[in-house]
NUFILO-98613 format. One record per residue (C-alpha): x, y, z; chain. Coordinates in steps of 0.2 Angstrom, whole numbers. Each point is the difference from the previous one (the first is absolute). Example, Ala and Ser with C-alpha at 12.3 -4.5 7.8 and 13.67 -1.06 7.14 Angstrom:
% residues 2
u: 62; v: -22; w: 39; cadena: A $
u: 6; v: 17; w: -3; cadena: A $
***
This chain:
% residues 367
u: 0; v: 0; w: 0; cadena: A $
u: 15; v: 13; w: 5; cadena: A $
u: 11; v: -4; w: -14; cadena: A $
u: -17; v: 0; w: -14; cadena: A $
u: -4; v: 20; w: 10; cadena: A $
u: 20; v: 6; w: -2; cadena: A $
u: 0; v: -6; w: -18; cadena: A $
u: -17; v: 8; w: -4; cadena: A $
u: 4; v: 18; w: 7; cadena: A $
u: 17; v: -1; w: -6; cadena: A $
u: -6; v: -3; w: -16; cadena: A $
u: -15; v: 14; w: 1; cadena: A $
u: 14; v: 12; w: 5; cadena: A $
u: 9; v: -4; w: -16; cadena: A $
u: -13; v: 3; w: -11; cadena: A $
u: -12; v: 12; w: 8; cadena: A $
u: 1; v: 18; w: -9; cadena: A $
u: -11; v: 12; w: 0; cadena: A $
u: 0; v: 5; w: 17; cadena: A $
u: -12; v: -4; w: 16; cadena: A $
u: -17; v: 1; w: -11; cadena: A $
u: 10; v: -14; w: -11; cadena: A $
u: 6; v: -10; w: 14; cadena: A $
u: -16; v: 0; w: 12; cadena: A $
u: -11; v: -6; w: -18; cadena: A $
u: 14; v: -14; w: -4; cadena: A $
u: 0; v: -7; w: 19; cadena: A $
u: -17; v: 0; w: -1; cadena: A $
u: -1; v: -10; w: -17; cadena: A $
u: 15; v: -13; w: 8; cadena: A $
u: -7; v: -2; w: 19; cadena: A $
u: -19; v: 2; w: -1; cadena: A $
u: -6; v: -6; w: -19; cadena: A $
u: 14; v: -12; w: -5; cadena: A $
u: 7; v: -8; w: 18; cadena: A $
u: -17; v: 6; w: 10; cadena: A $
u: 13; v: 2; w: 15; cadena: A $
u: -12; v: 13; w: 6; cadena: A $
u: -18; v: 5; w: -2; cadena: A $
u: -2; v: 16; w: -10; cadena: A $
u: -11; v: 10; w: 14; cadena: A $
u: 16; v: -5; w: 12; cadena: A $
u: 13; v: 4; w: -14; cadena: A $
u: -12; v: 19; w: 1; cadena: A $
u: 2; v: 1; w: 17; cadena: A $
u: 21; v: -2; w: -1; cadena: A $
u: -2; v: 11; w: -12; cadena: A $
u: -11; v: 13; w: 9; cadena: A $
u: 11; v: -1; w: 16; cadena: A $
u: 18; v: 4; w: -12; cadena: A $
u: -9; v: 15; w: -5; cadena: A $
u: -1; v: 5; w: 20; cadena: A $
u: 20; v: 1; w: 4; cadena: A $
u: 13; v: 8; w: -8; cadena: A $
u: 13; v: -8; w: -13; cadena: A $
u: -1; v: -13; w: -16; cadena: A $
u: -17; v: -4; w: -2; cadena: A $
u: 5; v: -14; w: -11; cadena: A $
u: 13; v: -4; w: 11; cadena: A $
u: -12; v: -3; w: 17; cadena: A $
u: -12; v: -9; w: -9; cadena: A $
u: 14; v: -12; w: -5; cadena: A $
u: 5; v: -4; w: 20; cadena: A $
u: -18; v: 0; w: 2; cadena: A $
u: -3; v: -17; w: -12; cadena: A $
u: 16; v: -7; w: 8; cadena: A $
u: -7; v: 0; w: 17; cadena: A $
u: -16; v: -5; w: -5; cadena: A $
u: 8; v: -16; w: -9; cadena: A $
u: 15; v: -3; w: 11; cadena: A $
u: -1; v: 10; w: 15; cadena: A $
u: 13; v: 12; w: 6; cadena: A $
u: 15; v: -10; w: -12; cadena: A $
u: -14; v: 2; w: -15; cadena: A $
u: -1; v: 18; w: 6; cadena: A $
u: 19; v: 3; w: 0; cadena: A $
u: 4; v: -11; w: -14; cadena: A $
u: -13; v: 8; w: -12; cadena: A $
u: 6; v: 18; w: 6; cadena: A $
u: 17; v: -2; w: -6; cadena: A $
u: -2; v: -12; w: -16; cadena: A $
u: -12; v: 16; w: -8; cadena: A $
u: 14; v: 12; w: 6; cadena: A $
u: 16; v: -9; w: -4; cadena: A $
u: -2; v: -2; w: -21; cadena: A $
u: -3; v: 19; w: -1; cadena: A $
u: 14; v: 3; w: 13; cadena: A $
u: 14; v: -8; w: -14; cadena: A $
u: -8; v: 5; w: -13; cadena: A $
u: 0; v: 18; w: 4; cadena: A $
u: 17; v: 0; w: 8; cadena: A $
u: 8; v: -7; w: -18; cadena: A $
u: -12; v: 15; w: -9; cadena: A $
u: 10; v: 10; w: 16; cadena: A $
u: 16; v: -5; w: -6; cadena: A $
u: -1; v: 2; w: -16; cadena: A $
u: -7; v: 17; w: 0; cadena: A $
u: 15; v: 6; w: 12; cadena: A $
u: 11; v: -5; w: -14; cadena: A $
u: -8; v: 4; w: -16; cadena: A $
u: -10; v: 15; w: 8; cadena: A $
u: -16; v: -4; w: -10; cadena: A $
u: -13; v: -13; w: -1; cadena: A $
u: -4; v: -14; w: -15; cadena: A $
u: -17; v: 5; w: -11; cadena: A $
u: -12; v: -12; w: 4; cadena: A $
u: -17; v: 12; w: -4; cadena: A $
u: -6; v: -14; w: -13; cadena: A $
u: 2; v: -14; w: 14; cadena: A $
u: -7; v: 9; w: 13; cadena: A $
u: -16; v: 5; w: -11; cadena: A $
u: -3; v: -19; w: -6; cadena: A $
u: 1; v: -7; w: 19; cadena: A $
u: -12; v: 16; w: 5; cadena: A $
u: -12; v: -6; w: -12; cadena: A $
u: -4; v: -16; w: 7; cadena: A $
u: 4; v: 6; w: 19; cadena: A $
u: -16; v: 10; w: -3; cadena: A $
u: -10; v: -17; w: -6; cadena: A $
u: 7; v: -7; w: 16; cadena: A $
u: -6; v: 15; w: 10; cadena: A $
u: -18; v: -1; w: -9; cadena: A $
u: -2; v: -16; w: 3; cadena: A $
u: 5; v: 0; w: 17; cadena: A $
u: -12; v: 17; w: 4; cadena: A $
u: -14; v: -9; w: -8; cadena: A $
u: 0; v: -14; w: 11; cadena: A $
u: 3; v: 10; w: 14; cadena: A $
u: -14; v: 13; w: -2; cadena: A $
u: -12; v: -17; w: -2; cadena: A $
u: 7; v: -4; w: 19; cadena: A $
u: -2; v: 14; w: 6; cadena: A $
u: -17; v: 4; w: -4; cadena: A $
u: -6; v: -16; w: 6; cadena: A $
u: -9; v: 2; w: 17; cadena: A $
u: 8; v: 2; w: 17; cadena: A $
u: -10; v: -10; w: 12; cadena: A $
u: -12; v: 13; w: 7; cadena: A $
u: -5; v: 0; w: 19; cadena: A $
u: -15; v: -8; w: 5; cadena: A $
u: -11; v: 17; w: 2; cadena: A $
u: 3; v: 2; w: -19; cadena: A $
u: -11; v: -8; w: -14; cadena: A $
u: 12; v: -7; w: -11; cadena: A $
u: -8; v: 7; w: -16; cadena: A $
u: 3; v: 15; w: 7; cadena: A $
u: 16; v: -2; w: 6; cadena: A $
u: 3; v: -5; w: -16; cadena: A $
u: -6; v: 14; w: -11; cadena: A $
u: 5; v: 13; w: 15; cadena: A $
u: 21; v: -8; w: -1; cadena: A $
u: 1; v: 0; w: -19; cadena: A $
u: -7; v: 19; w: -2; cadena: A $
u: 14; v: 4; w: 14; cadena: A $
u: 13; v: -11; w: -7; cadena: A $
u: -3; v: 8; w: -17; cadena: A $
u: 1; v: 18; w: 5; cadena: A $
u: 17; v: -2; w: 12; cadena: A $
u: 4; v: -8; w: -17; cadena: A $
u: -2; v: 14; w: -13; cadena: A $
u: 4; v: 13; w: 16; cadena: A $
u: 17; v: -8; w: 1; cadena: A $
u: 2; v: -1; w: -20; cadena: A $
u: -5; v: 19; w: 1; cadena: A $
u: 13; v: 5; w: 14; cadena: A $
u: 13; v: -8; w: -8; cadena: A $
u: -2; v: 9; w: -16; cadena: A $
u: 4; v: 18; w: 9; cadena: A $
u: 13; v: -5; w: 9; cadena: A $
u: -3; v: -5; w: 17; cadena: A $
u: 11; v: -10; w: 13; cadena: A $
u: -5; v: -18; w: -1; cadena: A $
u: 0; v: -1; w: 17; cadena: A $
u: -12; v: 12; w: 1; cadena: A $
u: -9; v: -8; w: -13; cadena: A $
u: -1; v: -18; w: 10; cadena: A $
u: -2; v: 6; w: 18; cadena: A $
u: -15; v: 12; w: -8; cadena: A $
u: -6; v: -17; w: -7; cadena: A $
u: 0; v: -9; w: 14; cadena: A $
u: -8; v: 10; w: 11; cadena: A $
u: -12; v: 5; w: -12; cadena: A $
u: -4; v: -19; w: 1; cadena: A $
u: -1; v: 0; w: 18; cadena: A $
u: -11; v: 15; w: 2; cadena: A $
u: -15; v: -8; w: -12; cadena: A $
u: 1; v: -15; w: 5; cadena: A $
u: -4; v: 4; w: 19; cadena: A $
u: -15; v: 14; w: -5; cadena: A $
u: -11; v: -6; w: -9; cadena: A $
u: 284; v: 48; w: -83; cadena: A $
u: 10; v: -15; w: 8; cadena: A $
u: 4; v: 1; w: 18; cadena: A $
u: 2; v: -9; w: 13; cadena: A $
u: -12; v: 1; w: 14; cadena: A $
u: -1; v: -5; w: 17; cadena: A $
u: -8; v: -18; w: -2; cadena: A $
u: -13; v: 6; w: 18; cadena: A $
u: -6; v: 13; w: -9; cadena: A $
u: -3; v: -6; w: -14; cadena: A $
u: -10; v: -15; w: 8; cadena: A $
u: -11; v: 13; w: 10; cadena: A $
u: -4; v: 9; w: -15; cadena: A $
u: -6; v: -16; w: -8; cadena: A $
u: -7; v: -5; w: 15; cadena: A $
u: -12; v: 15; w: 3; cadena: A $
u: -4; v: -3; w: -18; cadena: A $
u: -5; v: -13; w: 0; cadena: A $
u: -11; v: 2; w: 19; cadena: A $
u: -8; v: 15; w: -7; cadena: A $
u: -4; v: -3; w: -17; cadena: A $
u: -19; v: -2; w: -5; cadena: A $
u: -2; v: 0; w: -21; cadena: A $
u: 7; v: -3; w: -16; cadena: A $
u: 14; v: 6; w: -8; cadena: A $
u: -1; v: 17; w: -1; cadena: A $
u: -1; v: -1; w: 19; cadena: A $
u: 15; v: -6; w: -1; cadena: A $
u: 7; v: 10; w: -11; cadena: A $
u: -2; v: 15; w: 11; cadena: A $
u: 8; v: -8; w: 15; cadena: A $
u: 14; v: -6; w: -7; cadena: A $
u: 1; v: 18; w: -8; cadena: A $
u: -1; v: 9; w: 17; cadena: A $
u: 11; v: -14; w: 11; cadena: A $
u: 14; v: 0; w: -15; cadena: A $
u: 0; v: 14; w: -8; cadena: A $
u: -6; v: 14; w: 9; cadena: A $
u: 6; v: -2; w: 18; cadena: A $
u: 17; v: -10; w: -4; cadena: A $
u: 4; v: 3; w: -18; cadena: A $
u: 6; v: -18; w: 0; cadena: A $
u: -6; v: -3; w: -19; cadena: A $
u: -5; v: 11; w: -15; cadena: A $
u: -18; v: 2; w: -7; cadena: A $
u: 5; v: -12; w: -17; cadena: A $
u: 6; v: -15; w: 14; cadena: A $
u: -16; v: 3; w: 8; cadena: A $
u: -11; v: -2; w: -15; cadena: A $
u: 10; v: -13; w: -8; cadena: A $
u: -1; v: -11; w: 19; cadena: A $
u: -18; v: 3; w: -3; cadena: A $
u: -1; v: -6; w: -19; cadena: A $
u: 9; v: -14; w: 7; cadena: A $
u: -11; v: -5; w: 13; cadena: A $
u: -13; v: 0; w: -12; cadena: A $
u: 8; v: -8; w: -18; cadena: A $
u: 7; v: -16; w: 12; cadena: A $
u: -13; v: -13; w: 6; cadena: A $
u: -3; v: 0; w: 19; cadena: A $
u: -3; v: 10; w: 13; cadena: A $
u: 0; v: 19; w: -8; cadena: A $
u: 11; v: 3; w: 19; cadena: A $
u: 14; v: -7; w: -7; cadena: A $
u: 4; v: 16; w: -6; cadena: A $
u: 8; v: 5; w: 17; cadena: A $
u: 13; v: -15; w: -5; cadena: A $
u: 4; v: 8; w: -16; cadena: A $
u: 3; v: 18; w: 11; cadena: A $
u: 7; v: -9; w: 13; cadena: A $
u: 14; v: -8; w: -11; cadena: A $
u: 3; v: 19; w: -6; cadena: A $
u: 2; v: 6; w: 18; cadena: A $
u: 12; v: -14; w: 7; cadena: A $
u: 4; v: -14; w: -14; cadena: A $
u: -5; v: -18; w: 6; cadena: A $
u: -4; v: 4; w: 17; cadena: A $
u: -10; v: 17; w: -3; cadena: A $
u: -10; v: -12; w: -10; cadena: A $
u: -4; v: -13; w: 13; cadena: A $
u: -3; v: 13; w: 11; cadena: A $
u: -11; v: 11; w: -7; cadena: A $
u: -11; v: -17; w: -6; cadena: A $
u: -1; v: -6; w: 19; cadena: A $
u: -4; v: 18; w: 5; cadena: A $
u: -15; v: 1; w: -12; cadena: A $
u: -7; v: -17; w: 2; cadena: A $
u: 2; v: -3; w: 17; cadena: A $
u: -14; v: 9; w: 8; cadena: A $
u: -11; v: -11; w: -12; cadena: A $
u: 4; v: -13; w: 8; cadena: A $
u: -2; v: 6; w: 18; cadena: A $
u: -21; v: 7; w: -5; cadena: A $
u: -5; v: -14; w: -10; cadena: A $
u: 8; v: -10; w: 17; cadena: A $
u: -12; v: 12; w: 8; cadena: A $
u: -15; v: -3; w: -10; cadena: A $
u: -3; v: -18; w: -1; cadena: A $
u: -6; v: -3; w: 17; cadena: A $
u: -13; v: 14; w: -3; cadena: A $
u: -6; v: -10; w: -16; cadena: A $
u: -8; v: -13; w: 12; cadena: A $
u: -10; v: 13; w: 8; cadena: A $
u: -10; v: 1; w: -17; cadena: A $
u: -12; v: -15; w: 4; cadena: A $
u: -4; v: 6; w: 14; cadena: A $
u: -2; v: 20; w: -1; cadena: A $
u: -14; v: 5; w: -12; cadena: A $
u: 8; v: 20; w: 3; cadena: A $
u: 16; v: -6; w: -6; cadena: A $
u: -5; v: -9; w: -15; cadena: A $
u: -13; v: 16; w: -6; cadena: A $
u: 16; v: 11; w: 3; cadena: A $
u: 10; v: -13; w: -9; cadena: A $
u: -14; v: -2; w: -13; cadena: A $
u: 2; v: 19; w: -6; cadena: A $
u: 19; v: 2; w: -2; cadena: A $
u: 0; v: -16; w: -11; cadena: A $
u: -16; v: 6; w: -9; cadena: A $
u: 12; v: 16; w: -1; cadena: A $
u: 17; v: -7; w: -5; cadena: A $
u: -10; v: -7; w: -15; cadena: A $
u: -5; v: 18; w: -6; cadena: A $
u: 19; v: 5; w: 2; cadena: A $
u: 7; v: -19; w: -9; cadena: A $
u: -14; v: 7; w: -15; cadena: A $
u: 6; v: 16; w: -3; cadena: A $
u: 18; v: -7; w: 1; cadena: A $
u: -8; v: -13; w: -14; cadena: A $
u: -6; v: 15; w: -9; cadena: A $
u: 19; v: 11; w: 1; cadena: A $
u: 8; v: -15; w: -7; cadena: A $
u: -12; v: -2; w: -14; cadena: A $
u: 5; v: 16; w: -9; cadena: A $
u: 16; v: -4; w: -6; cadena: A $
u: -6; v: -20; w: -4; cadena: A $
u: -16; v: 7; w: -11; cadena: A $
u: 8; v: 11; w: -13; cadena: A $
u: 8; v: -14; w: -9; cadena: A $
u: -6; v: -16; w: -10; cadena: A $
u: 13; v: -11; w: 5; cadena: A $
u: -2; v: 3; w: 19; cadena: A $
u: -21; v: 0; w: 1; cadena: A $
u: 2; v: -17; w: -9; cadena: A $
u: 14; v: -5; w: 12; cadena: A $
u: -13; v: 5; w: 13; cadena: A $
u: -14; v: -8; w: -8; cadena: A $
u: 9; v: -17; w: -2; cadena: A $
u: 8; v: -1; w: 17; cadena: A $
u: -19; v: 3; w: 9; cadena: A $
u: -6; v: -14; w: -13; cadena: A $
u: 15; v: -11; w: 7; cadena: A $
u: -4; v: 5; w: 17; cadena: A $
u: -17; v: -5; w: 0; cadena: A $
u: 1; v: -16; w: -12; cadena: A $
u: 19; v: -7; w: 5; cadena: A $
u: 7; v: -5; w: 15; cadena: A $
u: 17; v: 10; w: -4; cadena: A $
u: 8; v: 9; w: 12; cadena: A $
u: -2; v: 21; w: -2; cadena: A $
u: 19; v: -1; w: 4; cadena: A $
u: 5; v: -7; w: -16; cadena: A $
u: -15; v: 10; w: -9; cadena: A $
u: 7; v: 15; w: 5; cadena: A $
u: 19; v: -5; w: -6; cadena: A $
u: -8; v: -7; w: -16; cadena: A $
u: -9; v: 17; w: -1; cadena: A $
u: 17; v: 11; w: 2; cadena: A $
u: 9; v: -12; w: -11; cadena: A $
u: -12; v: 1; w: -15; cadena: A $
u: 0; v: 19; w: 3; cadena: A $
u: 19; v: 3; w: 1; cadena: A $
u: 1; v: -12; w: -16; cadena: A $
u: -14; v: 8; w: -11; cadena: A $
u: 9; v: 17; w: 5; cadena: A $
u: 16; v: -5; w: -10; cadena: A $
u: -7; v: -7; w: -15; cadena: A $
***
């Protein structure tokens, strides 16, 4: 059972790019439709209860699968196999950069592997919007017919209201917690240097302990930690860490390895990755006993109810962002259309659809 878990999150962390919506829509497809390792309203709830605590969203929900297979080795295990492909993959990007100063042209790959990462993703929101607009058991002074008509109306609207927030910018943590206590509140009413390796792990660690959000979140930090209040790095370092976090499968994190490995060489790297990840670990460690309150708290799962409802709004508009580049072209709609086809009819792993997809891209692109 451990050894089946390392290779399956070892090889997820290889292959998943596109980012957390990617890699949350791929474990879905490999843990809940294809290995049915866990129900898809408890894979929500995992999911819900990521989007609560700072760091790797994608990340989190991969110790959260480990424990729930193999305990607290399943949760370790799982943790570091999804983090340990990007780390070496990233640090040789790191390396080579530091000697050639520039980064290889992989637009055309990365456009053929986002083309069916966004079949993976509307798969995965489909079946997910179908669990969660299923009905919550409704306490015994509720008529279920009403319960039921009364929780979808609600569901839908934290739905669309989360959709709408996301679209003019706001926090998604603002976004969730708004969610959640909506949900509540119905439901109850009617340049190279060398660094000092400590600071450089407390910079990544507070990173990492107060980051809510996607990229550009991170982004800004790193922005503010490294370039405005030490100057360790310049702004094209930053924004080439941040392409490569993103180009690389795995956790999009993994850019602090890539920074790090600027900062301090090897060990910077190292660091820095530790810093980041490591307070994942400690609140999904945090978190897992508070899953089991769920069966028994009907507050906790209306709460619970309304951020999952609402991460679904935010995974949707990031399905929508990433469609813009994908449905200009032929090539890529059809990738698009043929990878959802595969999805649906083939038991092929979206792993290899998505490398097939970038492959088929970068290839047509020379011809």
């Amino acid at each position: 059972m451990v050894s089946n878990l390392i290779w399956l999150f070892l090889r997820l962390g290889a292959t998943s790019f596109g980012g957390p919506a990617a890699h949350i829509a791929m474990m879905e497809e490999e843990f809940v439709h294809r290995r049915q390792w866990l129900t898809r309203e408890k894979f929500l709830h995992l999911l819900g209860l990521t989007q609560l605590i700072p760091g790797p969203n994608s990340t989190e929900m991969a110790m959260h699968i480990g424990y729930t297979r193999a305990g607290w080795k399943g949760f370790f295990l799982a943790g570091l196999c999804f983090i340990l492909p990007a780390y070496f993959l990233v640090l040789g990007v790191a390396v080579l950069y530091q000697r050639y100063a520039s980064l290889p042209d992989l637009q055309s790959f990365l456009l053929g592997a986002k083309s069916v990462v966004i079949s993976v993703i509307a798969l995965a929101l489909w079946r997910f919007l179908k669990s969660s607009f299923e009905v919550e058991k409704a306490p015994d002074f509720f008529a279920s017919s009403f319960w039921k008509k009364k929780q979808n109306i609600l569901l839908t609207f934290i739905f669309l209201a989360a959709l709408y927030m996301k679209s003019k910018d706001v926090s998604e943590i603002v976004i969730l917690l708004n969610c959640g206590l909506i949900s509540l509140f119905i439901s109850r009413s009617p340049s190279f240097h060398t660094r000092e390796l400590g600071s450089l792990f407390w910079v990544f660690l507070k990173i990492g302990s107060l980051l809510f959000g996607s990229g550009y979140v991170l982004l800004s930090f790193l922005k503010t930690e490294l370039i405005e209040k030490r100057s360790w790095i310049t702004e094209t370092q930053l924004l080439d860490g941040i392409l490569v976090g993103q180009f690389t499968p795995g956790p999009v994190f993994t850019t602090a390895t890539f920074l790090g490995y600027l900062t301090d060489g090897f060990a910077g790297s190292l660091v820095a990755t530790v810093g980041i990840f490591l307070p994942a670990f400690v609140f999904v460690a945090l978190t897992i006993p508070f899953y089991s309150k769920l069966e028994s708290s009907f507050t906790v799962r209306m709460i619970l109810n309304g951020v999952v409802v609402g991460s679904l709004g935010l995974l949707t508009y990031t399905l929508i962002v990433l469609g813009r580049d994908v449905f200009t072209s032929g090539l890529l709609s059809g990738l698009a259309l043929i990878a959802f086809l595969a999805l649906i009819k083939t038991k092929t792993p979206s792993s290899v659809l998505i490398l097939l997809g970038g492959s088929l891209s970068y290839f047509f692109s020379k011809i």
